[in-house]
N, C-alpha and C positions, 0 to 999 in steps of 0.2 A: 504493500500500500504506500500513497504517497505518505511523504511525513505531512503532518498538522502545520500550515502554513500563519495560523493565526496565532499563535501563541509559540514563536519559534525559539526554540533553548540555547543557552549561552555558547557560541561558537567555542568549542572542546581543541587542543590541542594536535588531537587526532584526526579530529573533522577536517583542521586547517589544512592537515597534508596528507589527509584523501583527496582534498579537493587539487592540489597544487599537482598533484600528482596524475588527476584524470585532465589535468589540462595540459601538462607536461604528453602524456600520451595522446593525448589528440593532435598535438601540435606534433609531433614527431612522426606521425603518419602522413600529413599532410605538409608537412614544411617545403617537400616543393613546391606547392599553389602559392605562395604568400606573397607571389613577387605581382602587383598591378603591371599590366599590360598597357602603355598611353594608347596606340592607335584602337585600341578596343573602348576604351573611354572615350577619346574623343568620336570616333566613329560613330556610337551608340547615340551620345546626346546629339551630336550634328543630324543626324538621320532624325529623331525624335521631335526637337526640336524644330526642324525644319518644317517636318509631316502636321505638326501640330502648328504653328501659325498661318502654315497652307490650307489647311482646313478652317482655323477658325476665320481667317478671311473668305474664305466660300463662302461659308457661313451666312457673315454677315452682309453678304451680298446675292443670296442665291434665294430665287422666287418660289421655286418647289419645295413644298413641305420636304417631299423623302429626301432633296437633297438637303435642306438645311438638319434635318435630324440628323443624316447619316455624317455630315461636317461637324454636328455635335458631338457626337459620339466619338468619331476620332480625333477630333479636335482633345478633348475631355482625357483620352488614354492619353495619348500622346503627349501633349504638355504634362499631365499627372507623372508619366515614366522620365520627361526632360526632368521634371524640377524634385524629380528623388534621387537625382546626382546628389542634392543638396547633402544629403546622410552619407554620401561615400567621401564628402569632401571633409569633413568630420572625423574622417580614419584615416585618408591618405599620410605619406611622411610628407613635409618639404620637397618640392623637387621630384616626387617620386612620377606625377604626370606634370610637365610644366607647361607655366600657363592658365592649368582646367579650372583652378579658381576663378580668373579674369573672366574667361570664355564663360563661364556655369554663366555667372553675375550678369554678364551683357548678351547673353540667350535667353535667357531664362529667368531671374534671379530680381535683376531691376523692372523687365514689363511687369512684371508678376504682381511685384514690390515686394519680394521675399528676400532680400538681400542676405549673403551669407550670413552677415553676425548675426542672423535672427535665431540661427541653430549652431554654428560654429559657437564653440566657446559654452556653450547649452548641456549638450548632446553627451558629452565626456561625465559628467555627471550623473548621466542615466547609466552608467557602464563603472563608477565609482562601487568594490565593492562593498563599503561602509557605510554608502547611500541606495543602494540600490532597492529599491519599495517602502523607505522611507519615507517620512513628511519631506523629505531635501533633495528628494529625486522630482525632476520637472518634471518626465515625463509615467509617473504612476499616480493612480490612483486605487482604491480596494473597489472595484465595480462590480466583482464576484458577490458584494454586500447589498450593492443597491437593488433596487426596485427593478423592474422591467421598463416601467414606464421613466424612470430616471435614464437609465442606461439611452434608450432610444432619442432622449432629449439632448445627452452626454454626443450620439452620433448625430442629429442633425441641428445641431447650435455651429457647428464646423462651416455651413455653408454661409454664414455670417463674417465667414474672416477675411473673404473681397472686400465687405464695406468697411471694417475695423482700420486693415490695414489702409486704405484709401484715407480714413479721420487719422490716423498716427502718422502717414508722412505727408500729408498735405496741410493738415493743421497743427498738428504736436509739433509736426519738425519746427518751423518757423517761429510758431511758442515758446519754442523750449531755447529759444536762443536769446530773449527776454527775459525767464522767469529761472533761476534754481531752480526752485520749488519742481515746475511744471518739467525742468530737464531731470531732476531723480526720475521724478515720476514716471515719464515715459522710457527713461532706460532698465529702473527695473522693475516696473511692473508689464510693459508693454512693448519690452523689446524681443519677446523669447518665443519662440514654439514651443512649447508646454502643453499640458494636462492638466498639470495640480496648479488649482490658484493660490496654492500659499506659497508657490517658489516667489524667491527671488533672486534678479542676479545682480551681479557686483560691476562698479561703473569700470567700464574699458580705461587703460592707460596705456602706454605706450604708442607702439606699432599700430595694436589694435585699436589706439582713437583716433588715429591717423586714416584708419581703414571705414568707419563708423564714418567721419566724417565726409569723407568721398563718397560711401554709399549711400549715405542718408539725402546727399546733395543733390544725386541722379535720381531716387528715387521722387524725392521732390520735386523735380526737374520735369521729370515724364508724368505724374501724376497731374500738376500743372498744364504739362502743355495738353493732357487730355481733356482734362478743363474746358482749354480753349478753344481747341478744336471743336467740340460739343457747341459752344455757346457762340463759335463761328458760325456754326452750320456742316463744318467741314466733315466731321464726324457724328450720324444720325443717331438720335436715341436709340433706337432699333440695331444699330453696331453695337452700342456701349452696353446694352443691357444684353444681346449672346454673348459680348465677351467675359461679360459678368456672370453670368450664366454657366458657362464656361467653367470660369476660378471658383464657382461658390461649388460646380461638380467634381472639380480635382479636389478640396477641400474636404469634401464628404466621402469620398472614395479612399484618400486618404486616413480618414479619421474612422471609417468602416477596418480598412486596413491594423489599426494602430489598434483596436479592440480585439483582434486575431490576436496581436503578437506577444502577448501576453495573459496567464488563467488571471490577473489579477486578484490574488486573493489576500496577501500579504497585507497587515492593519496594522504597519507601522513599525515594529519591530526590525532588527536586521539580523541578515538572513545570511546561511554559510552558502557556500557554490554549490552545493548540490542542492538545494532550497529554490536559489534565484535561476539553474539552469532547469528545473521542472516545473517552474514558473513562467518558465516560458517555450513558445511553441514552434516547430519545425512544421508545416501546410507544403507536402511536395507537390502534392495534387496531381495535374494533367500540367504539363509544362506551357500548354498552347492557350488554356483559361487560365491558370493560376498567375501566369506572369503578368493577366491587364487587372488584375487587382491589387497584387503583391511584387513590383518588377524593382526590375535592380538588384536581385538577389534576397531581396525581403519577406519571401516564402522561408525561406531557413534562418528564421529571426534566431531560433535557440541556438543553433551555430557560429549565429554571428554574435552572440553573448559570449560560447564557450570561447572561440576564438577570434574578436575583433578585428584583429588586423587582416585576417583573410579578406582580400579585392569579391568585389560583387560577382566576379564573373569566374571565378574558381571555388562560390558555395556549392554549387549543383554536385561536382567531381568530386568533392572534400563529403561532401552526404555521404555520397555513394558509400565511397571508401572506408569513412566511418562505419558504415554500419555492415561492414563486409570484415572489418577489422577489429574492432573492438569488441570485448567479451560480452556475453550474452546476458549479464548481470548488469551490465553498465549502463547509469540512471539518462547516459543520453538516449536510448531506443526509449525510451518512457515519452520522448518530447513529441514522437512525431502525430502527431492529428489527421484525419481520412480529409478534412475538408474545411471551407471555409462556417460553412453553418453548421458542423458537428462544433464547431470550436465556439463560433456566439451562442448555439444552443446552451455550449457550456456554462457559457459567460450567464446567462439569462436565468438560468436555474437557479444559479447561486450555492455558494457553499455550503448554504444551510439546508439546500434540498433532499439531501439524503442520498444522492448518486452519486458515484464515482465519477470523478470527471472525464469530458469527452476523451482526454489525453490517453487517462489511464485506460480508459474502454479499447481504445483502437493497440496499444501496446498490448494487452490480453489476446485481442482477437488475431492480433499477427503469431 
C-alpha cells in the first residue's frame, strides 16, 4: 500500500539513503539521455510556434465556422506545446541550448505576456526537496481534500489569466514605477505561475532585475500597442477576442494538465522521496493523444521529479528503460497511471473516499 501521505513521519536516516540511492540508480541507467539536444529544441518550438500563430491568424480572419474552429483548435495545441518550453527553460544549464531563452521570450513568451521570470526563478522551488507539498511550494496544493465542485472551479479560474496578465503589464507595470508599495506588490504576489496563493517570491537582484526589466518593458510595449491597434480600428474586436480565446484555452488545458501531475494529497507536512515520487504521476498513455494534453515531455511528470535534469525529449526512452531495469519492488512502477481521467477520477474522489488511488489501481492490474 501506498504510505499515508497526510500525516507523513519524521524523514528516518535510512529513508534519506533509500531515497539517495533509488535516485542514484535511476540516474545510472539513464545517464546517457541527460545531454539536451539544441536543434531538437529549437526545431520543436520553431515548428510549434510557427503552426500556432499561423492558425490563430486564420483564425481571426477566416469566414467558415469549421475553419475558424478547426484554427482554434490548432491554434490552442500549438501555442499551448510552444509556451511549455517555458518548464524546460527552468532545467536547462547555461549554455546548454544557446540563445532558447531569447528565442522562447520573443516567440512565445512576450505575445503571450508570459515572460520567462514569471516561472524561471519559481519553478526550482517546486523540485526543492524540503519544500516540496509544503505551504512554500508555488506550485501544490492538497486538492485530493477538496470538494468536486472546488476542484473544477481550481481548473476553470485558469482561463482568467489572458485578462490578469493583460491588468499586470499594462497597468501594474507603469504603477509600479511610481509606487513601492504597488512595485512589492506586483512582484510578489503577481509575478509567478503558481497554484498556492500563499506563495510568495522574493524581489529579483542582480542579472535577474536586469532581465525583469527588459521583459517587463516589451511586455508592456506589445500589450500597449495592442491597445492601439484595437482602438485604431486596425485590429477588430472579433481578432482580439479569438486571440483571447485562444490564451484563456492554453490556460485551461494547461491547468487540466497541472491536476494530472500530481495525486495531490500531501496537507503540508514534508515528505521523504519516496513520498513526493508516489505523489506524483507518470500518464504514458497513446503517445499521438497524450502528447496534445501533456507535451514536452510532461506525461512523465514523476520522472521528471525523480530525475530533473533529464531534457524533455529523452523522458519517453528513460521510461522505457526504467521500467525494463529497475527491480520489480521499486516504488517508481507505483507512479504510472492508465490515463488522463483515471488520474482526475482520482483527484475527484478524494483521499477520504475509501479507494485506493487510480495510481495504485493501475500498478496492481499491471
Amino acid at each position: 500500500m501506498m504510505q499515508d501521505l497526510l500525516t507523513p513521519p519524521q524523514e528516518t536516516k535510512e529513508e534519506i539513503q533509500a531515497g539517495a540511492a533509488m535516485v542514484r540508480q535511476a540516474y545510472r541507467l539513464v545517464s546517457d539521455l541527460m545531454k539536451p539536444v539544441p536543434w531538437i529544441y529549437w526545431a520543436d518550438l520553431t515548428a510549434s510556434a510557427a503552426l500556432g500563430w499561423t492558425a490563430l491568424i486564420i483564425g481571426t480572419r477566416a469566414e467558415a465556422v469549421a475553419v475558424s474552429v478547426l484554427a482554434f483548435v490548432v491554434a490552442t495545441l500549438s501555442l499551448y506545446r510552444a509556451s511549455l518550453f517555458i518548464h524546460e527553460l527552468t532545467h536547462l544549464k547555461a549554455g546548454s541550448v544557446p540563445g532558447f531563452l531569447t528565442g522562447w521570450n520573443l516567440a512565445v513568451g512576450i505575445p503571450l505576456l508570459l515572460p520567462s521570470f514569471m516561472y524561471v526563478g519559481v519553478h526550482h522551488l517546486h523540485h526543492a526537496r524540503s519544500r516540496y507539498g509544503t505551504a512554500e511550494d508555488p506550485e501544490y496544493l492538497p486538492l485530493a481534500h477538496r470538494s468536486p465542485t472546488r476542484i473544477v472551479g481550481f481548473l476553470f479560474a485558469a482561463g482568467l489569466l489572458p485578462v490578469l496578465l493583460v491588468g499586470r503589464f499594462l497597468v501594474l507595470t507603469p504603477l509600479s514605477l511610481l509606487s513601492g508599495r504597488v512595485r512589492r506588490l506586483t512582484v510578489v504576489r503577481l509575478s509567478s505561475l503558481a497554484i498556492n496563493p500563499a506563495f510568495r517570491r522574493r524581489l529579483p537582484t542582480g542579472q535577474d532585475l536586469v532581465s525583469w526589466r527588459w521583459l517587463e518593458a516589451a511586455c508592456f510595449l506589445w500589450a500597449m500597442t495592442l491597445g492601439v491597434l484595437v482602438w485604431g480600428g486596425a485590429l477588430t474586436f472579433h481578432a482580439l477576442g479569438f486571440a483571447v480565446a485562444v490564451a484563456s484555452a492554453v490556460a485551461l488545458v494547461n491547468q487540466v494538465r497541472t491536476a494530472a501531475a500530481h495525486l495531490f494529497e500531501n496537507e503540508g507536512g514534508q515528505m521523504t522521496i519516496d513520498q513526493q515520487l508516489l505523489d506524483s504521476v507518470n500518464v504514458p498513455g497513446n503517445p499521438l493523444i497524450t502528447t496534445l494534453w501533456a507535451p514536452v515531455g510532461l506525461r512523465f511528470h514523476a520522472l521528471h521529479h525523480l530525475l530533473p535534469g533529464l531534457p524533455y525529449h529523452s523522458l519517453g526512452a528513460a521510461h522505457r528503460r526504467l521500467l525494463e531495469q529497475l527491480p520489480e519492488d521499486s516504488p517508481y512502477r507505483r507512479t504510472v497511471s492508465p490515463s488522463l481521467f483515471a488520474t482526475l477520477a482520482n483527484l475527484m474522489r478524494g483521499r477520504d473516499g475509501g479507494e485506493a488511488p487510480a495510481v495504485e489501481l493501475a500498478a496492481r492490474a499491471s
